[in-house]
MARNU-215617 format. One record per residue (C-alpha): residue number from 1; residue in three letters; x, y, z. Coordinates in steps of 0.05 Angstrom, whole numbers, plus 5000, padded with zeros to 4 digits. Layout:
BEGIN
<resi NUM resn ALA c1 X c2 Y c3 Z>;
...
END
This chain:
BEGIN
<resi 1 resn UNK c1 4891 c2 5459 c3 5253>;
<resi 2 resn UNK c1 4880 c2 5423 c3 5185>;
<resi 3 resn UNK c1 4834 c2 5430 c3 5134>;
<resi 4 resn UNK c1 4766 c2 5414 c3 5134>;
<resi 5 resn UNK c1 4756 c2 5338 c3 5120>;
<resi 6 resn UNK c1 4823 c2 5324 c3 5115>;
<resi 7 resn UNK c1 4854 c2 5276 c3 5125>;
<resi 8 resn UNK c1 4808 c2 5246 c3 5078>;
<resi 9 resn UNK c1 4807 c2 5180 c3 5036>;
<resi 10 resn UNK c1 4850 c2 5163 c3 4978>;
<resi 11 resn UNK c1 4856 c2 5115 c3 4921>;
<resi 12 resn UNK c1 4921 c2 5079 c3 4906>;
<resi 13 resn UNK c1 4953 c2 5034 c3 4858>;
<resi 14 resn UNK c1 4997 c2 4980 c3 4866>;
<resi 15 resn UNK c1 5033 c2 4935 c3 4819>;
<resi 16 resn UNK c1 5046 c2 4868 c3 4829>;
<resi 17 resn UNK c1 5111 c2 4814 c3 4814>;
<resi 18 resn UNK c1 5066 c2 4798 c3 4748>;
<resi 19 resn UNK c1 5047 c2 4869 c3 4731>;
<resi 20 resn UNK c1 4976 c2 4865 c3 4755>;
<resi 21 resn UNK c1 4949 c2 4928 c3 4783>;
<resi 22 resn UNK c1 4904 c2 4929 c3 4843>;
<resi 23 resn UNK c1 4867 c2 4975 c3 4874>;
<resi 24 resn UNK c1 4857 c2 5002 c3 4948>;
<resi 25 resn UNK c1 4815 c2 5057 c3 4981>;
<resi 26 resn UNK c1 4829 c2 5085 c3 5048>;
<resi 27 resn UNK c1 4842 c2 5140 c3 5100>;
<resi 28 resn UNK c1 4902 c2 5168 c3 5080>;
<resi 29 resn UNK c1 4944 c2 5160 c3 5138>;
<resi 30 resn UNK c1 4938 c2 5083 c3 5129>;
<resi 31 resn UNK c1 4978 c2 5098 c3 5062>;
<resi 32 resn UNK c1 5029 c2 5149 c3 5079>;
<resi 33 resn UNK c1 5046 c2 5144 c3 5154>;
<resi 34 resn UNK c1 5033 c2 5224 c3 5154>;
<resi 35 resn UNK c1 5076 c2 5237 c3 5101>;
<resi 36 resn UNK c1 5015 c2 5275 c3 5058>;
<resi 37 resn UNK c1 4970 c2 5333 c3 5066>;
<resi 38 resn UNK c1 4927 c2 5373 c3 5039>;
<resi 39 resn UNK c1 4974 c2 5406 c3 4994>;
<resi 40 resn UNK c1 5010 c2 5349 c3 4967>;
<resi 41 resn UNK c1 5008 c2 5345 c3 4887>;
<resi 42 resn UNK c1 4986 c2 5275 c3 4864>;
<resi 43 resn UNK c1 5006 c2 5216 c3 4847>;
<resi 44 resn UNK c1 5051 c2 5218 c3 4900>;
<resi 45 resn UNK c1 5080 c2 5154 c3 4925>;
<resi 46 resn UNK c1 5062 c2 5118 c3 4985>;
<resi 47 resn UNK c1 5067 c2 5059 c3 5027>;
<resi 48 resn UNK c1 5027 c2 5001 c3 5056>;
<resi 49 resn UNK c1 5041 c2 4967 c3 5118>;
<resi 50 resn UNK c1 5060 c2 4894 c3 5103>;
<resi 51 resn UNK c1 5080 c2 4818 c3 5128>;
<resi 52 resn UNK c1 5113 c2 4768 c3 5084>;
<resi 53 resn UNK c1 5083 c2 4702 c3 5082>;
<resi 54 resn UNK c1 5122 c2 4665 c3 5035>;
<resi 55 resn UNK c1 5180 c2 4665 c3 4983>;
<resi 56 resn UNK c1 5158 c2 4629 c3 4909>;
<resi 57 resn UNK c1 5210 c2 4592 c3 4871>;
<resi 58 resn UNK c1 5217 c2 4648 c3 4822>;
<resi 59 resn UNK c1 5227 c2 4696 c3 4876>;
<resi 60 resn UNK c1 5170 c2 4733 c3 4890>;
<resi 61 resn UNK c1 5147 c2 4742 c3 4957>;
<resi 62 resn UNK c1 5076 c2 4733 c3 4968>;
<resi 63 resn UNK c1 5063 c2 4796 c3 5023>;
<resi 64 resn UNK c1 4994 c2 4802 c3 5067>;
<resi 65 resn UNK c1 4968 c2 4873 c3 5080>;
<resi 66 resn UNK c1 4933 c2 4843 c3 5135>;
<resi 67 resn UNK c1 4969 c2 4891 c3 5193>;
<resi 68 resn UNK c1 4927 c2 4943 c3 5177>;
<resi 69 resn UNK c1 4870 c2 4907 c3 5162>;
<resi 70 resn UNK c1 4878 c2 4933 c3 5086>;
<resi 71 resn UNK c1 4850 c2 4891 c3 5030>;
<resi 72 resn UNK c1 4848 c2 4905 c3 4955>;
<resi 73 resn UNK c1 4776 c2 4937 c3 4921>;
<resi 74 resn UNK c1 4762 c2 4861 c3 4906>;
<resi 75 resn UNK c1 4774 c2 4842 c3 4982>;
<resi 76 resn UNK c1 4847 c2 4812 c3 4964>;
<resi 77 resn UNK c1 4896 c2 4817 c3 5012>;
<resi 78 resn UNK c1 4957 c2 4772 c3 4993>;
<resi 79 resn UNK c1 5005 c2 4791 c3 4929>;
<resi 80 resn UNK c1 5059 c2 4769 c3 4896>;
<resi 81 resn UNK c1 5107 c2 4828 c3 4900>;
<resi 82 resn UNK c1 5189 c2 4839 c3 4881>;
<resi 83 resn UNK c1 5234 c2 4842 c3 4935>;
<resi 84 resn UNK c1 5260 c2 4916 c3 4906>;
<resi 85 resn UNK c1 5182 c2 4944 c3 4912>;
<resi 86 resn UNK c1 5184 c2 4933 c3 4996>;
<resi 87 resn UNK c1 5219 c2 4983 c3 5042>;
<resi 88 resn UNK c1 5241 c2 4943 c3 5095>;
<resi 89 resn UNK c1 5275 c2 4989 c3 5132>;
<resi 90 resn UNK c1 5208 c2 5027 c3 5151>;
<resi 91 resn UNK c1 5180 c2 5011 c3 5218>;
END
């Protein structure tokens, strides 16, 4: 059995197509699909489940966390991301 409390809730940071950073709290198994324990050094990098919306003319694609019900800190939950920053081979 795991630790006590774990899994537990994490902070992570993502960076946008323009460099912003935002901010989102959660259970960890919404970020890593399982992929973290207890024992995991951090920063560590992780993943958030995704839909794209929409392509911009300068080639960002504006992505909603919505899947999972995830939002940003500030309650944002479209961004403008680069196409190399999404794993789309993850299911």
């Amino acid at each position: 059995m795991g630790q006590p409390g774990f899994p537990g809730w994490v902070r992570v940071r993502m960076v946008d197509a323009d460099g912003k950073s935002w901010f989102f709290v959660d259970k960890i198994p919404v970020f890593t699909g399982g992929q973290l324990n207890a024992d995991t050094r951090l920063p560590a990098p992780v993943r958030v489940r995704c839909s794209i919306v929409g392509q911009e003319e300068d080639g960002a694609l504006v992505i909603s966390t919505q899947p999972d019900g995830v939002e940003a800190e500030v309650g944002q939950t479209l961004f403008r991301v680069r196409g190399d920053q999404l794993d789309r081979h993850t299911v």
